[in-house]
C-alpha positions in Angstrom: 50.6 118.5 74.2 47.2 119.2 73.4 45.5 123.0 74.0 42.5 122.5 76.0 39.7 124.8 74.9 37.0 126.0 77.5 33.6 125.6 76.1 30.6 127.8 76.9 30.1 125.8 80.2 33.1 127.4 82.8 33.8 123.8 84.5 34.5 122.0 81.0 37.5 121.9 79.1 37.3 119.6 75.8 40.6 118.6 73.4 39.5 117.8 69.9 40.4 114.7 67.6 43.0 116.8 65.8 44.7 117.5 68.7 44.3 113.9 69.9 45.9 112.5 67.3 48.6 115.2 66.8 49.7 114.3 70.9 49.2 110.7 69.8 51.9 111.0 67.4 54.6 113.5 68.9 54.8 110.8 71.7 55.6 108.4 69.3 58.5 110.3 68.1 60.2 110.4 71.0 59.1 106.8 72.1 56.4 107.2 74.0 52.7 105.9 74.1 49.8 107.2 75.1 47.6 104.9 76.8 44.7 107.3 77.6 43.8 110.4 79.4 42.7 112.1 83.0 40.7 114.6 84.0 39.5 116.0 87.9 35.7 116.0 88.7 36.6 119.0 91.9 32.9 119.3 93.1 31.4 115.5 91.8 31.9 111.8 91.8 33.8 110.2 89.5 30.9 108.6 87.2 32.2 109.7 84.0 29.2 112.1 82.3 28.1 111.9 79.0 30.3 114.2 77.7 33.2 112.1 79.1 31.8 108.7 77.6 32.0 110.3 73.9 35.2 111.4 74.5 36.6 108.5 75.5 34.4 106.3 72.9 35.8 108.8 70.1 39.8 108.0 72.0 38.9 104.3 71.2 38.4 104.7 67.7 42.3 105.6 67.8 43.3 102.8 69.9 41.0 100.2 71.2 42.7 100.2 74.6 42.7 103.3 75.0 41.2 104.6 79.0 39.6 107.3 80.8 40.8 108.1 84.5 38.6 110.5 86.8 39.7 111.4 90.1 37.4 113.1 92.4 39.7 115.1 95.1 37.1 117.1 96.8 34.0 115.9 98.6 31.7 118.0 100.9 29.1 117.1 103.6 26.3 119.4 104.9 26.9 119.3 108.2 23.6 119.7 109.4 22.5 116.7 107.4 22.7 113.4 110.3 22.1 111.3 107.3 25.4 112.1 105.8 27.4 110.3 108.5 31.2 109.5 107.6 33.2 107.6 109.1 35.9 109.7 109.0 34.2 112.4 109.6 36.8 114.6 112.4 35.4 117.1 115.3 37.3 120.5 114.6 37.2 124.5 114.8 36.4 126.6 112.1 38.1 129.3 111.4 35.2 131.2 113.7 36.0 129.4 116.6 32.8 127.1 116.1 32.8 123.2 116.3 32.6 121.7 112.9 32.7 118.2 111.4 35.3 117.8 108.8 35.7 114.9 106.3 39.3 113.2 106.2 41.5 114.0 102.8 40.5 111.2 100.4 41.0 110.7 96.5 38.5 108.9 94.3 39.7 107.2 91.0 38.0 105.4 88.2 39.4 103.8 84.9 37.0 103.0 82.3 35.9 102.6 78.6 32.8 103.4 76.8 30.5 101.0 74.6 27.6 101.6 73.3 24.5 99.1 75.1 21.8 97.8 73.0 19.7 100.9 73.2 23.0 102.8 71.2 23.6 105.0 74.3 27.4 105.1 75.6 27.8 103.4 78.7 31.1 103.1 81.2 32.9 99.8 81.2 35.0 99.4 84.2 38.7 98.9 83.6 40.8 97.6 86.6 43.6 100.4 87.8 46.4 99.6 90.8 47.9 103.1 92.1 50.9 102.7 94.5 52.2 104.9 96.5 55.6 106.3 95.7 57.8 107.4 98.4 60.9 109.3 97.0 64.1 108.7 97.5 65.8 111.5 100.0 69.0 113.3 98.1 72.0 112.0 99.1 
């Protein structure tokens, strides 16, 4: 399992190639494979930033079908704002006793790959991802 080292920047972990590779190659010794790698954006969308597209374009170097998942668990509307209508927006109290909007739970997910366009810049390639829900089985 890789060590993920903060950087300067407190929302932003990085693993480097070493440590890639090293993963890469313990799973392999037990049978396993690794197919790519996840991250959360808690506060943002899940459009991969640029520091995500070099990752994952450096991953691909390793194995060409390699992917990148984001999931995005957290999303806030201002309230005040009547352009940011939802529809699941929910009439509630806050913990003052005052009536709020709140948004509905809801997970965002992307899979994707980087390539570099004409201009040499990375962009994201869209890879197609089917998540299912898993209901355990109850003990017996």
């Amino acid at each position: 399992m890789p060590r993920f080292e903060a950087t300067e920047n407190r929302d932003r972990v990085e693993v480097s190639p070493e440590q890639a590779v090293a993963s890469s190659e313990k799973a392999e010794q037990i049978g396993l494979r690794v197919l790519g790698w996840y991250h959360s954006h808690p506060h943002i969308t899940v459009w991969p930033s640029h520091v995500d597209l070099r990752t994952q374009f450096s991953m691909q170097q390793m194995d060409r079908d390699f992917v990148g998942i984001i999931c995005s668990v957290f999303c806030r509307l201002d309230l005040n704002d009547a352009s940011q209508s939802h529809p699941k927006k929910r009439r509630a109290l806050n913990p003052k006793g005052e009536r709020r909007a709140m948004l509905a739970q809801q997970v965002k997910m992307t899979c994707f790959q980087a390539s570099r366009a004409d201009d040499g810049s990375l962009v994201k390639r869209d890879i197609q991802i089917v998540v299912q829900s898993h209901q355990p089985t109850p003990n017996r």
